[in-house]
C-alpha positions as CSV (number, residue, x, y, z in Angstrom):
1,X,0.0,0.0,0.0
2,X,1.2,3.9,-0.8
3,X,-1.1,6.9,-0.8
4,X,-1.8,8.3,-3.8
5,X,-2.5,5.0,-5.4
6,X,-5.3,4.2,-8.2
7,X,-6.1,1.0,-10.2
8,X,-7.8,0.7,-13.4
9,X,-10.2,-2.0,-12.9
10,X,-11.7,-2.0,-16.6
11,X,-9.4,-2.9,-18.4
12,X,-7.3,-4.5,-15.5
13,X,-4.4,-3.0,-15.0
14,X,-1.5,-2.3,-12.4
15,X,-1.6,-0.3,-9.7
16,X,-0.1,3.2,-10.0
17,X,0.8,6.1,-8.2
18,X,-1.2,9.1,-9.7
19,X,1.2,12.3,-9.8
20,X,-1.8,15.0,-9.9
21,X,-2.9,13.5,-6.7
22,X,0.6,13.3,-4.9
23,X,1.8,16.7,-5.9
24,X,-1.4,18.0,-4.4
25,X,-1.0,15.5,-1.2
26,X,0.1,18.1,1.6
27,X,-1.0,15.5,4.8
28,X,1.4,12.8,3.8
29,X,4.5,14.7,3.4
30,X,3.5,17.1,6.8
31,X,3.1,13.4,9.0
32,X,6.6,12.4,7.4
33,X,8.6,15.7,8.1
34,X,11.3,16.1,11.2
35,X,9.7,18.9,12.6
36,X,5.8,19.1,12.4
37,X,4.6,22.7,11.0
38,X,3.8,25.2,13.2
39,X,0.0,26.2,13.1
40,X,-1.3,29.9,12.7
41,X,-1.6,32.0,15.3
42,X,-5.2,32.5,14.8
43,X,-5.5,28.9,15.0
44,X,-4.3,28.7,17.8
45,X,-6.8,31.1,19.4
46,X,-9.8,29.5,17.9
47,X,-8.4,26.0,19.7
48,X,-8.0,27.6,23.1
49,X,-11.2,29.4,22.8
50,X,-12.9,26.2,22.0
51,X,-11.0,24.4,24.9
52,X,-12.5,26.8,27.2
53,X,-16.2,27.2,26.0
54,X,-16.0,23.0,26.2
55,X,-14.8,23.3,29.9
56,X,-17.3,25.4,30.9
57,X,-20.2,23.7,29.5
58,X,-18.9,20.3,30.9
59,X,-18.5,22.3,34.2
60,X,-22.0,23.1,34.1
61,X,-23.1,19.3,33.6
62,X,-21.9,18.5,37.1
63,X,-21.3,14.6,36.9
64,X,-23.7,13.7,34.0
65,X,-20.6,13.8,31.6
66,X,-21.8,12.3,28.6
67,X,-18.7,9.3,27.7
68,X,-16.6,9.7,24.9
69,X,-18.9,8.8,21.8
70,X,-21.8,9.7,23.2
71,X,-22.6,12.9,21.2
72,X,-20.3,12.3,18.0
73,X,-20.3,9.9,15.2
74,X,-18.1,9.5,12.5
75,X,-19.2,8.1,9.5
76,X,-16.5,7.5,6.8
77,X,-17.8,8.2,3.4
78,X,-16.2,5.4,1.7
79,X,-12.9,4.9,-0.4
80,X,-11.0,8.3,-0.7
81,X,-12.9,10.5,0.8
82,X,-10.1,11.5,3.2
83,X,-7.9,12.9,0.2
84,X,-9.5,15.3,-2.6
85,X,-9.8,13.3,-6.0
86,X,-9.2,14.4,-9.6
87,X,-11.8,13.0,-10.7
88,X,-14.5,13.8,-7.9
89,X,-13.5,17.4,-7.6
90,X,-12.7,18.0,-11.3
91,X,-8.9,19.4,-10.2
């Protein structure tokens, strides 16, 4: 396995790595760096005020704290929908 795979089904042919997609790829390359890139500074903010509206409303629930999983559910929306396609997003 590699990111930035595809296969041609019809005809059958070999699995290749598709260059469009990898020169667009920017996740792969950050996860493999040395150093991991620094995030913005308003970034930053929007985290820490998030952090803190969370705190308070969990404060406010006393000990009915839902458990992790409770609220959110991720649904993966099949095959590649982590990384932009060609195809689907006519790039």
């Amino acid at each position: 396995m590699q990111s930035n795979s595809y296969v041609d089904i019809r005809p059958p042919r070999r699995v290749l790595v598709d260059p469009i997609s990898e020169e667009k790829d920017r996740f792969h390359p950050a996860m493999a760096a040395e150093v991991l890139p620094e995030l913005p500074l308003a970034t930053n903010e929007k985290f820490a005020e998030t952090k803190s509206i969370i705190s308070n409303r969990l404060a406010t629930l006393d000990n009915d704290v839902p458990d992790a999983g409770d609220e959110l559910v991720v649904i993966p929306l099949g095959t590649n929908s982590a990384l932009s396609s060609r195809y689907r997003n006519g790039d």
